[in-house]
C-alpha positions in Angstrom: 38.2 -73.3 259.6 34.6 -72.4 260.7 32.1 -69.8 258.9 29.0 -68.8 259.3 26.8 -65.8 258.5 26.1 -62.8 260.1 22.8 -63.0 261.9 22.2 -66.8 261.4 22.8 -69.2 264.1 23.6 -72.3 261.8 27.3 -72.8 261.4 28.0 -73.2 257.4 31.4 -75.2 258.1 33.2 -75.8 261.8 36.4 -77.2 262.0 36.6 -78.5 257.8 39.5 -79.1 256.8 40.4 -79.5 253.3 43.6 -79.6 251.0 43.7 -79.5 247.6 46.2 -80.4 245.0 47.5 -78.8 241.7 47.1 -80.1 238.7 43.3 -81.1 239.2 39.5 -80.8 238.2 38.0 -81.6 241.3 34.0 -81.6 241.0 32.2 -80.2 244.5 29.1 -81.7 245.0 26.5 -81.9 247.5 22.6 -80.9 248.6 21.5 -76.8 248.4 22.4 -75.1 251.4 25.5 -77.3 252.2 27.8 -74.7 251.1 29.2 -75.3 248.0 29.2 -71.7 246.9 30.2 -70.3 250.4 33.3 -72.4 250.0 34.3 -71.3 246.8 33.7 -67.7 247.6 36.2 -68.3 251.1 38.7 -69.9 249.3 38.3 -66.8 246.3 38.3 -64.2 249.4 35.3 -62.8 249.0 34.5 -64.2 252.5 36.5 -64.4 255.8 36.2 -67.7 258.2 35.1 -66.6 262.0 37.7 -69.4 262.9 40.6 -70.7 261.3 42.2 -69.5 257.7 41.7 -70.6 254.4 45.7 -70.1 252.7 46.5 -70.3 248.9 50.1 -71.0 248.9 50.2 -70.3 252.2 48.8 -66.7 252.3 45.6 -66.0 253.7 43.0 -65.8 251.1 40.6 -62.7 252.7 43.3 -60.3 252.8 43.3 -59.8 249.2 46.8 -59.6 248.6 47.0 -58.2 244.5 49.6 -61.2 243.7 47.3 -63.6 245.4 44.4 -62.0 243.5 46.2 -62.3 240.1 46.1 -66.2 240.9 42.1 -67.0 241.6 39.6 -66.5 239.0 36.2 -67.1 239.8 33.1 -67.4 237.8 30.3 -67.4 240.0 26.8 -68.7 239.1 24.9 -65.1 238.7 26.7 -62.1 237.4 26.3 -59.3 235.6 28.5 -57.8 233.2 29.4 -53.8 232.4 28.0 -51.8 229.9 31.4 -51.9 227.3 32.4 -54.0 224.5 34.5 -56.7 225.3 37.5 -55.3 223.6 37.7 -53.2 226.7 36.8 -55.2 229.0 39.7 -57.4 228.1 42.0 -54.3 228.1 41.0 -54.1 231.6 41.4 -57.7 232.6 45.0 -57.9 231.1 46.1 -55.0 233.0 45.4 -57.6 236.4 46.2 -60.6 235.1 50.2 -61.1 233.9 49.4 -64.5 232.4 46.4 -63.6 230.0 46.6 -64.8 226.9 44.4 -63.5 223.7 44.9 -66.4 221.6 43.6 -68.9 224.2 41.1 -66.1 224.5 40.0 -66.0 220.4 40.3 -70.1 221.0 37.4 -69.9 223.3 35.4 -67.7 222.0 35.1 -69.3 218.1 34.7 -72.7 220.1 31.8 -71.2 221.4 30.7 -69.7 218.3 31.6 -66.1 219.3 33.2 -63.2 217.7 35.7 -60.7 219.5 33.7 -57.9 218.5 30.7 -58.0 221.1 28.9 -55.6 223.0 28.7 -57.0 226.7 24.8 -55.7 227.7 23.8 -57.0 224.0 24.4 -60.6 224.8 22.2 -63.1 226.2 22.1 -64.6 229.3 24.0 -67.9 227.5 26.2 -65.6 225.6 27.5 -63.7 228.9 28.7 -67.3 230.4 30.4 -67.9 226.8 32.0 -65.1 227.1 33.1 -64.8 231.0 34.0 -68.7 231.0 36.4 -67.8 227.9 37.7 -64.7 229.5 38.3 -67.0 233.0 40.3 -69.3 230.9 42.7 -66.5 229.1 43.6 -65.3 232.3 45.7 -68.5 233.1 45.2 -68.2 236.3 46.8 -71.4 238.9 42.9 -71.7 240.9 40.2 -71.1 238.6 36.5 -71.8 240.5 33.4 -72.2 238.6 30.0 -72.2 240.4 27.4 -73.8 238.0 29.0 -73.4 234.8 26.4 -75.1 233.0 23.4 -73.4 234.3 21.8 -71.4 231.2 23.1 -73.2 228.5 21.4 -75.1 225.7 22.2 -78.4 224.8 25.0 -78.1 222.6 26.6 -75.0 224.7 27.4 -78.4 227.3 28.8 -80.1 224.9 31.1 -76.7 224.0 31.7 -76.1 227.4 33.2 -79.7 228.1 35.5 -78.8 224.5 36.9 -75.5 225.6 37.7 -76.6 228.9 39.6 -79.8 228.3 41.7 -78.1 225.3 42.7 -75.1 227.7 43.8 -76.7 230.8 47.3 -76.6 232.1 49.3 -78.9 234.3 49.8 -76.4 236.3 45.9 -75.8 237.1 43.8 -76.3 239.5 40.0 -76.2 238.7 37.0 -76.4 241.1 33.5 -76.6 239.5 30.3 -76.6 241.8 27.4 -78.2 240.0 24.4 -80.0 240.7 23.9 -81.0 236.9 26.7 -83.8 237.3 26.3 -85.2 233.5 27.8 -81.9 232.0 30.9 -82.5 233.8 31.5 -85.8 234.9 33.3 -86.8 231.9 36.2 -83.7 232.5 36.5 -84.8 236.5 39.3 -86.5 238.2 38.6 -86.1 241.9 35.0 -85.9 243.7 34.1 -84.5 246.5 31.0 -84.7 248.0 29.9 -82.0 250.7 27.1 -82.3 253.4 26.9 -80.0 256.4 30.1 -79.4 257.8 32.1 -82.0 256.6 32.9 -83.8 253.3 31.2 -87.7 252.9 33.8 -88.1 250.1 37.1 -87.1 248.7 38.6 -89.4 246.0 40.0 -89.6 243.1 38.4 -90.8 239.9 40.5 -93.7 239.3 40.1 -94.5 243.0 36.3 -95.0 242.6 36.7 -96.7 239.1 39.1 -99.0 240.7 36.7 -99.8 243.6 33.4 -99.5 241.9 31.7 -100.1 238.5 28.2 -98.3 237.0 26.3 -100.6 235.1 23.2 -102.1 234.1 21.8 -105.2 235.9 18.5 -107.3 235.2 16.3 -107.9 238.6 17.9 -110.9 238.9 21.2 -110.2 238.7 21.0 -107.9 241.7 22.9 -109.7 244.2 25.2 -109.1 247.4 27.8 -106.9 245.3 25.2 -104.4 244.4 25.9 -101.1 246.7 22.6 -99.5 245.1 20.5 -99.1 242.5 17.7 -97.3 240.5 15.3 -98.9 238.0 15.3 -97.9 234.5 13.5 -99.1 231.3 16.0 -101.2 230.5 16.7 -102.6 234.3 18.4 -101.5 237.4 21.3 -98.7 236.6 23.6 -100.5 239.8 26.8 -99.1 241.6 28.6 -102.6 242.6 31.8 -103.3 244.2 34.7 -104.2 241.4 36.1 -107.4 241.2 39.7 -107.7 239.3 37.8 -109.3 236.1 36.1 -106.6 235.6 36.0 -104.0 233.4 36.6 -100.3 234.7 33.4 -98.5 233.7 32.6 -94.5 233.6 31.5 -93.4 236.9 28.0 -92.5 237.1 27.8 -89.3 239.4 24.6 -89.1 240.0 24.4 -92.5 241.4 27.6 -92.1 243.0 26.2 -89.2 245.0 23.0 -91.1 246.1 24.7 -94.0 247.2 27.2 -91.5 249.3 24.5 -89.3 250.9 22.8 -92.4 251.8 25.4 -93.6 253.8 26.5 -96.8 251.4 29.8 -95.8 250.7 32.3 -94.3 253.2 
């Protein structure tokens, strides 16, 4: 598909292609400006390509079919919420949504320190991404999209976040979360894909990287041939090198990852 805005000449994407699978948490990556959000919001509907389609089970997403609808839940990075307590706005959202669920609902919310009986315009910033992540997850939806999830919370909120989202996934979910602060999520991924303009500098699985790669920390000299890059540290160099079969897998390190990728080290 191709898309681009109205009134600007730059093309966002022209001819991407891209399929995704059930059953994952896929982190989307990349620069601002390389369309991160604009692809979430064309495969949610919200936008329509100039060229091309983008299909959720094989319908066309921008014509907003209600059972498609009922199947996409996204929670993009700025939002506002209406002036009603949540007890309603839940009301409304199970009306849409056959699969909602009150006790995952409840789950969320005292995970993140919530109570059922809130006021939506009364909450903070924080509180409203609590509480709109929690709802996204009680509405069970197969293709739930998160843009910036972590953006506005405290410290500990991350480490919630991370909790409420690894207890409330189903097999039968896909997940999509946009971020640029990669060590909030990293450790919930299992595919990556990095995004640049137009076209995607990687698309892998977790355990493909981990079995090609390892993170780790190397004194200056122990930076030989199999480093693929590095970035000093206090304690070193923090090194992305090519795996050998003796040794260890090791937690990929996103952010290094994605300098290594944009860089042109890794294909």
């Amino acid at each position: 598909m191709s898309f681009k805005y109205a009134g600007q000449k730059r093309q966002v994407f022209e001819n991407f292609s891209l399929k995704l699978e059930a059953n994952r948490i896929y982190g989307l990556l990349g620069k601002n400006g390389m369309g991160k959000s604009t692809l979430l919001y064309l495969i949610a509907g919200l936008l329509r390509p100039g060229k091309g389609a983008v299909c959720c089970d094989g319908i066309a997403t921008y014509e907003r079919r209600a059972e498609t609808l009922q199947e996409i839940f996204l929670v993009p990075e700025e939002y506002d919420l209406p002036s009603m307590s949540l007890e309603k706005y839940v009301r409304l959202m199970e009306d849409f949504y056959p699969r909602f669920c009150r006790e995952v609902l409840e789950r969320c919310l005292k995970d993140f320190e919530l109570t059922s009986d809130l006021h939506l315009k009364a909450l903070s910033m924080g509180q409203k991404k609590k509480v709109y992540m929690s709802i996204a997850l009680a509405a069970q939806t197969r293709y739930l999209l998160m843009d910036e999830p972590t953006n506005g919370l405290d410290i500990p909120s991350k480490s919630q976040f991370r909790k409420v989202v690894a207890e409330n996934m189903s097999e039968d979910r896909t997940l999509i979360i946009s971020t640029h602060q990669v060590h909030d999520v990293e450790a919930l991924l299992d595919h990556i894909m990095i995004l640049t303009e137009r076209e995607l500098l990687l698309n892998a699985s977790v355990a493909d990287i981990m079995e090609r790669y390892a993170f780790e920390m190397r004194l200056p000299q122990e930076m030989t041939e199999d480093v693929i890059y590095a970035e000093p540290s206090l304690q070193g160099n923090v090194a992305m090198v090519r795996r050998t079969a003796d040794m260890p897998e090791t937690q990929v390190n996103l952010e290094l990852l994605f300098n290594a990728v944009t860089k042109g080290l890794v294909k």
